[in-house]
C-alpha positions as CSV (number, residue, x, y, z in Angstrom):
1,X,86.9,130.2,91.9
2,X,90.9,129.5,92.3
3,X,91.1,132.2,94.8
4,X,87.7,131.1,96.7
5,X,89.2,127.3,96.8
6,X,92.9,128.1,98.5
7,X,91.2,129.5,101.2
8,X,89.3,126.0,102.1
9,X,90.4,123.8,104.7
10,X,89.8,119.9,104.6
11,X,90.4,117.8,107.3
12,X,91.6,114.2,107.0
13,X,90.6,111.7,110.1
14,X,93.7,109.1,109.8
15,X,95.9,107.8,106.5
16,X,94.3,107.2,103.5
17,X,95.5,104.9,100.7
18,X,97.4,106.8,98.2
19,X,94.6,107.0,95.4
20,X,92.6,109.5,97.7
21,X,95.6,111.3,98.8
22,X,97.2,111.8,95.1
23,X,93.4,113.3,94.4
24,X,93.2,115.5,97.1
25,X,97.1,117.0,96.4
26,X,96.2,117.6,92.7
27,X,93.1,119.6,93.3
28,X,95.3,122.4,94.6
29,X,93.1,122.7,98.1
30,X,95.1,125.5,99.7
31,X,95.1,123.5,103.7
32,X,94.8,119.5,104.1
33,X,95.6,118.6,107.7
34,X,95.5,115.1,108.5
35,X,95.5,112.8,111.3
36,X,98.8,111.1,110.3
37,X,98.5,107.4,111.9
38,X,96.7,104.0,111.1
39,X,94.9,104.2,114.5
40,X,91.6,106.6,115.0
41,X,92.3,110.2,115.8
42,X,91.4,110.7,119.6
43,X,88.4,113.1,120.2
44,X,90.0,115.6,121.4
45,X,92.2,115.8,118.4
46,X,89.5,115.4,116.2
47,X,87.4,118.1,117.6
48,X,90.7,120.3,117.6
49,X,91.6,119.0,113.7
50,X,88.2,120.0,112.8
51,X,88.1,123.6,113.2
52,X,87.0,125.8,110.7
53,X,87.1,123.2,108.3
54,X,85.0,123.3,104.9
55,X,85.1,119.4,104.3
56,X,86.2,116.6,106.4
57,X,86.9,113.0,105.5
58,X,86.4,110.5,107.7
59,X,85.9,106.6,108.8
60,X,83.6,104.6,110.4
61,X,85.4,105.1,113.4
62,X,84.9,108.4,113.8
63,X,81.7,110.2,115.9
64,X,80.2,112.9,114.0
65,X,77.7,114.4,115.7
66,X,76.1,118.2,117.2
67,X,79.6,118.7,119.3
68,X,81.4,117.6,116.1
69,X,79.5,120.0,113.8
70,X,79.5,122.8,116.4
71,X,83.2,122.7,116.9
72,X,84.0,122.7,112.8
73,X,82.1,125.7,112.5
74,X,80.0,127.3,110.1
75,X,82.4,126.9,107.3
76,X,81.4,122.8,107.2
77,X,80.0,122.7,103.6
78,X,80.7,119.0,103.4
79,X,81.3,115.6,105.3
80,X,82.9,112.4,103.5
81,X,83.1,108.9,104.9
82,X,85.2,106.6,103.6
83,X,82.6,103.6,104.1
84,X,79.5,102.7,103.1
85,X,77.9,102.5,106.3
86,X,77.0,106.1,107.7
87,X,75.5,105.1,111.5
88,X,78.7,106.8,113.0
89,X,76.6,110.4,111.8
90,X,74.5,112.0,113.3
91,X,71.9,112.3,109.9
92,X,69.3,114.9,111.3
93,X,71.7,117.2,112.9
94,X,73.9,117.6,109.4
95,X,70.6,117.9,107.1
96,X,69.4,120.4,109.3
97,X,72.7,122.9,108.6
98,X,72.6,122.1,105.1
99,X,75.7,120.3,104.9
100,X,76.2,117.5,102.2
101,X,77.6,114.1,102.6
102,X,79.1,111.2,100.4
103,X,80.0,108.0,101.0
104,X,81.1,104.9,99.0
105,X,78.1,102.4,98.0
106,X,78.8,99.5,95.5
107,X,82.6,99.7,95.2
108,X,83.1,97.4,98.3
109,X,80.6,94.9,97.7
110,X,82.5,92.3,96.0
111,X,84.8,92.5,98.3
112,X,82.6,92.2,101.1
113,X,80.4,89.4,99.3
114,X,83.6,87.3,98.8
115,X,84.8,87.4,102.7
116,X,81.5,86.8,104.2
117,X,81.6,83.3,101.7
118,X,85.3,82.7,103.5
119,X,84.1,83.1,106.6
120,X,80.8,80.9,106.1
121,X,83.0,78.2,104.7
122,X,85.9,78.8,107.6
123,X,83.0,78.6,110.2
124,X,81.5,75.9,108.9
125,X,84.2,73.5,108.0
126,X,85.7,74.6,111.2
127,X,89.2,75.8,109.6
128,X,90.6,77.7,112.6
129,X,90.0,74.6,114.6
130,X,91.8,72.8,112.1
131,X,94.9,74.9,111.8
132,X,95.6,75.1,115.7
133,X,95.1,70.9,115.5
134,X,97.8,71.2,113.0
135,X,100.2,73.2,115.2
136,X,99.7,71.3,118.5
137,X,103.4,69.1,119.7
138,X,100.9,67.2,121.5
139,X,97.3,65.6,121.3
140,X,96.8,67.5,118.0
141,X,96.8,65.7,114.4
142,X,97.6,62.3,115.4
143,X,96.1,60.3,112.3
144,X,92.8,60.0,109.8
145,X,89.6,59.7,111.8
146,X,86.1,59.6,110.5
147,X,84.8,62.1,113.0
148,X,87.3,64.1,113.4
149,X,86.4,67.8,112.2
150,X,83.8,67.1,110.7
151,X,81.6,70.3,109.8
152,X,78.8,71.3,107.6
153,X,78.7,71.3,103.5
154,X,77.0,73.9,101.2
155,X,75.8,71.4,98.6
156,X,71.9,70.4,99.0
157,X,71.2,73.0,101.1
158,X,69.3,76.4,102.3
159,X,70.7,79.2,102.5
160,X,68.8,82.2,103.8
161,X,70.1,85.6,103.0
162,X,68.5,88.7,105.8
163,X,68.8,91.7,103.7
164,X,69.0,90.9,99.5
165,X,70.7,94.3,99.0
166,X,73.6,94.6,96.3
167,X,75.8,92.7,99.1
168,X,73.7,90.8,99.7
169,X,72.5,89.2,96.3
170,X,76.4,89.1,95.5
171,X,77.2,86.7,98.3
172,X,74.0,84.6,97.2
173,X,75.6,84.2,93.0
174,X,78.8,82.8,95.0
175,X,76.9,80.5,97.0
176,X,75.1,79.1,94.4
177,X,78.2,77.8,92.7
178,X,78.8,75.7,96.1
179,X,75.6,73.6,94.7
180,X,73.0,75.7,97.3
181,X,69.6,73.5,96.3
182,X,67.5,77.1,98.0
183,X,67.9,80.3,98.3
184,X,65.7,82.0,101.0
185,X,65.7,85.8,101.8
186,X,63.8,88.5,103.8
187,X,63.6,92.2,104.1
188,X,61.1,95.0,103.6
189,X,60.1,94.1,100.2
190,X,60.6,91.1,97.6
191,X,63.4,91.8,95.2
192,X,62.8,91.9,91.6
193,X,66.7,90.6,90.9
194,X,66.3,87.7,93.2
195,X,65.6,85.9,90.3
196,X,69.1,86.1,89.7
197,X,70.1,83.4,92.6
198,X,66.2,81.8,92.6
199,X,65.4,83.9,95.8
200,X,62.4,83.2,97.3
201,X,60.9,85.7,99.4
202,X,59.6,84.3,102.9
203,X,58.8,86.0,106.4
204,X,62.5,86.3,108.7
205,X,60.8,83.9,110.8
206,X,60.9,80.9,107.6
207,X,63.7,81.8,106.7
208,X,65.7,81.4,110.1
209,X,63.7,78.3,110.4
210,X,64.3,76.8,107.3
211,X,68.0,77.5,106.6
212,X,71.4,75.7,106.7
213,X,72.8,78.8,106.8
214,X,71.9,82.3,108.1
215,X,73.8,85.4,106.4
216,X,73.2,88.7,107.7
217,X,73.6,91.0,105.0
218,X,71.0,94.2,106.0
219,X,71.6,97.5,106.8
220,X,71.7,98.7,110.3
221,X,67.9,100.8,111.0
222,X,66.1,100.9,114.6
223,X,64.1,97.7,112.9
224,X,67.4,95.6,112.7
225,X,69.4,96.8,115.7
226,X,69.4,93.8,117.9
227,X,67.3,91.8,115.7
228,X,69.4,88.7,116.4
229,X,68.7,87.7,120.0
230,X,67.5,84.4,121.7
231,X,64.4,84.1,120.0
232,X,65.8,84.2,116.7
233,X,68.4,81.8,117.5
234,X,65.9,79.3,119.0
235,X,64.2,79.1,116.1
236,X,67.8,78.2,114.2
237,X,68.5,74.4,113.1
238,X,70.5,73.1,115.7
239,X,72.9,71.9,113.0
240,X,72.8,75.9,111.6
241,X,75.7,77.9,110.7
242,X,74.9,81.8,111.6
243,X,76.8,84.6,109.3
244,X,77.4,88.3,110.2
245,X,79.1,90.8,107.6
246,X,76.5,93.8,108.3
247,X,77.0,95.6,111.1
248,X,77.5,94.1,114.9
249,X,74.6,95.9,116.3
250,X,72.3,94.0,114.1
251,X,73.1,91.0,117.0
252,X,72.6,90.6,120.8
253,X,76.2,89.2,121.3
254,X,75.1,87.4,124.8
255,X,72.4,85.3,123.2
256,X,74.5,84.3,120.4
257,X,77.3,83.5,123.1
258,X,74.6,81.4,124.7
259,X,73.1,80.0,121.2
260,X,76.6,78.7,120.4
261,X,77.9,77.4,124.0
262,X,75.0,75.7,124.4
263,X,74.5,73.7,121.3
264,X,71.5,75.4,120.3
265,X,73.3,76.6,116.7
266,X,76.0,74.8,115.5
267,X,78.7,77.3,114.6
268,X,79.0,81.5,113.9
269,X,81.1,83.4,111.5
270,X,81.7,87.4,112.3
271,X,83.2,90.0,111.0
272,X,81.5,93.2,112.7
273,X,81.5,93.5,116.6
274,X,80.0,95.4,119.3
275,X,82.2,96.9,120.2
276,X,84.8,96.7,117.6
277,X,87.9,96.1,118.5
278,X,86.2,93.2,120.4
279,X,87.9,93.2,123.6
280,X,90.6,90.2,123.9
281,X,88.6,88.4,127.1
282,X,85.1,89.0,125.2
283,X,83.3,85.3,125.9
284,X,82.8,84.7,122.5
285,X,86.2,84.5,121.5
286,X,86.8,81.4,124.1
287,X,84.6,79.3,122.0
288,X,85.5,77.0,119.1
289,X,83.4,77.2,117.0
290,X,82.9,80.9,116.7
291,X,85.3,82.4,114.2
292,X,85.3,86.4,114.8
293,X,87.6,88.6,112.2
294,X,88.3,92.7,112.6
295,X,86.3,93.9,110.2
296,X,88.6,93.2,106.9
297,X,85.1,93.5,104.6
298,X,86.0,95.6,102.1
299,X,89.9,94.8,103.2
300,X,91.5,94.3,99.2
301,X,94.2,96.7,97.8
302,X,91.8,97.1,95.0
303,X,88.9,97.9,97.3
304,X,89.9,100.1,99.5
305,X,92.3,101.8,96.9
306,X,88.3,103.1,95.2
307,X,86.6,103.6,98.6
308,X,89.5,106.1,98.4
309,X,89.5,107.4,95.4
310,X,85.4,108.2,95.5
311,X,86.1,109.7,98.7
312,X,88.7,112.2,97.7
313,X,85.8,112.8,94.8
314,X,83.0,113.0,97.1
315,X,85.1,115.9,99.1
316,X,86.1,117.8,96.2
317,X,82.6,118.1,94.5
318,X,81.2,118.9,97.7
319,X,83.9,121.6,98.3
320,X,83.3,122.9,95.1
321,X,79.6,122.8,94.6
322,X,79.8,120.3,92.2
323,X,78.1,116.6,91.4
324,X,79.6,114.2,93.7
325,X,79.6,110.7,92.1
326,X,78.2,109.1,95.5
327,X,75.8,111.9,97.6
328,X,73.6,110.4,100.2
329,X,70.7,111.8,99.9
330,X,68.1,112.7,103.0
């Protein structure tokens, strides 16, 4: 089995944090090329990097699809993705030559659940707004005024949750503490947990109707891609506070530009994009009360320390026909 195992090659798509790294040294794999930078590997690289490789580990960022595949080679036994999301793969065309995958489920979610509360709260207390008034010499924070800032509280109101997954139902237990008086959600089915937070199941259309708040919180299918676009935000309070942690397909960027410019919803929190990075002249970041982060999720040394660490895992029991602690299955 030694002998078999030296003669495997794994390719890395960019730095990892050490916790994967110290794994994937110990296990004595005999070739570990990497892509040795915090920015994405270009394609050409990456198809080049590829090449003859038994297992690759990779991120979001990264395409893997039939040129992808073709270009590894039959060797490919196994694919990796640091991430729970796995949109960036092309699903069909790796089932159909038999290769496996693993990804990394659960470990981010509290993570995740505690950022998309930060950025509710930031949107809709308007703290961004609030620190540049601060750092204005002139016409900024001049004195107390009743008005002034003012934004939207959590206490006494609905909260409706699209997509009561494990992320999902984690942000909902935070906001509860905040004094939430109803917890709404929708999806394919009701939840059996939800009586954990008081979740009551209602069509997307009650829920986007009914709610203070609007957290995304649903994985990316052809059902959800775009699902957010003018007609859902017309049905929004006007004085509603719209939350995206998912993934930025899920939302048609020019109607929420238009929902939020024109006073139709009051104010937007985002941390996935389309695309991502969001380009620096993208309308929705001239607006105030849109508050749009890079993606920093799952962004803890903790977090992405295990997202590692099951990675490097995931690899290895691929590599070695093994159990891998998180397989996707098809």
């Amino acid at each position: 089995m030694q002998a078999v195992q030296k003669l495997m090659k794994v390719f890395i798509t960019r730095r990892i944090p050490p916790e994967g790294a110290k794994l994937l040294s110990q296990a004595g794999v005999y070739e570990v090329a990497q892509w040795d930078s915090d920015e994405p590997v270009p394609r050409a690289e990456l198809l080049k990097g590829v090449e003859g490789a038994h297992g690759i580990l990779c991120l979001l960022s990264d395409k893997i699809d039939a040129e992808l595949l073709d270009a590894a080679g039959p060797n490919l036994k196994v694919i990796s993705t640091l991430s729970v999301g796995f949109d960036h793969m092309a699903m069909d065309e790796i089932k159909k030559r038999g290769i496996r995958v693993g990804y990394t489920p659960d470990v981010l979610t509290d993570a995740t659940a505690e950022l998309t509360v930060a950025l509710l709260l930031a949107a809709a207390r308007r703290l961004p707004e609030g620190v540049e008034e601060v750092k204005k010499s002139v016409g900024g924070w001049s004195s107390w005024k009743p008005l002034w800032l003012c934004g939207y509280g959590l206490s006494g109101s609905t909260v409706g949750v699209v997509g009561l997954g494990r992320i999902g139902l984690a942000i909902a237990k935070r906001l509860k503490a905040f004094g939430v008086k109803r917890t709404l959600y929708s999806g394919r089915t009701a939840k059996a947990y939800a009586g954990e937070v008081g979740g009551e199941f209602v069509p997307l259309d009650t829920l986007v109707a009914e709610s203070d708040f609007v957290v995304v919180s649903c994985s990316l299918t052809p059902d959800t891609k775009g699902m957010c676009d003018q007609a859902f935000f017309n049905k929004m309070k006007k004085t509603a506070v719209f939350v995206n942690s998912s993934r930025g397909t899920v939302v048609n960027q020019e109607d929420l530009y238009q929902a939020l410019s024109t006073g139709q919803i009051a104010a937007a929190g985002l941390d996935v994009t389309t695309p991502e990075p969001l380009p620096t002249d993208h309308p929705l970041l001239t607006l105030k009360n849109c508050v749009v982060l890079p993606h920093i999720g799952s962004a803890t040394y903790s977090t992405r320390g295990v997202m590692a660490e099951l990675s490097a895992q995931n690899l290895l029991g691929g590599l070695q026909g093994t159990d891998m602690p998180s397989e996707l299955t098809f």
